[in-house]
C-alpha positions, 0 to 999 in steps of 0.5 A: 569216582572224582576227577580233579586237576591240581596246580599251584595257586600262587608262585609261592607254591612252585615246585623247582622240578617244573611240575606244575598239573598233576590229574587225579581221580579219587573217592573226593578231593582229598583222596584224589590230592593224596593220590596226586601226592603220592605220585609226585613225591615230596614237596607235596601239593598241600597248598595247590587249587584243586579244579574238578573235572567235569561238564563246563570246564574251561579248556586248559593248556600245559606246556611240555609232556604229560608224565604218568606213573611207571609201567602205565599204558597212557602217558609218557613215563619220563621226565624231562631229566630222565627221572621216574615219578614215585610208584 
């Protein structure tokens, strides 16, 4: 399985509710955007840049928590507005 990071690839793609690096893995990159999607909910990420993840990635920062599904064991289940991302 892949591993790849998606971001918006220009202001124009923003989403208003601040999520702007959602991580996923997948069969390739379209399975892993369709799971990134699914997890986010709409608006989707059809115009963001996928960067795969692997040896030679440039470090990154993100600002704020990380937020999973919820129920994961990993990352935070909240949002900054209390919300739940999509199952």
């Amino acid at each position: 399985m892949a591993v790849f990071i998606f971001h918006p690839a220009n202001q124009a793609a923003r989403r208003a509710d601040g999520i702007g690096f959602v991580l996923a893995e997948g069969a390739d990159e379209a399975s892993a955007r369709a799971s990134a999607a699914a997890m986010i909910g709409a608006p989707g990420i059809g115009a963001w840049s996928a960067v795969p993840v692997g040896a030679g990635i440039a470090p990154v920062a993100v600002q704020g928590l990380p937020v999973g599904k919820p129920g994961n064991a990993t990352w935070p289940d909240r949002t900054r507005a209390d919300r739940a991302l999509s199952a």
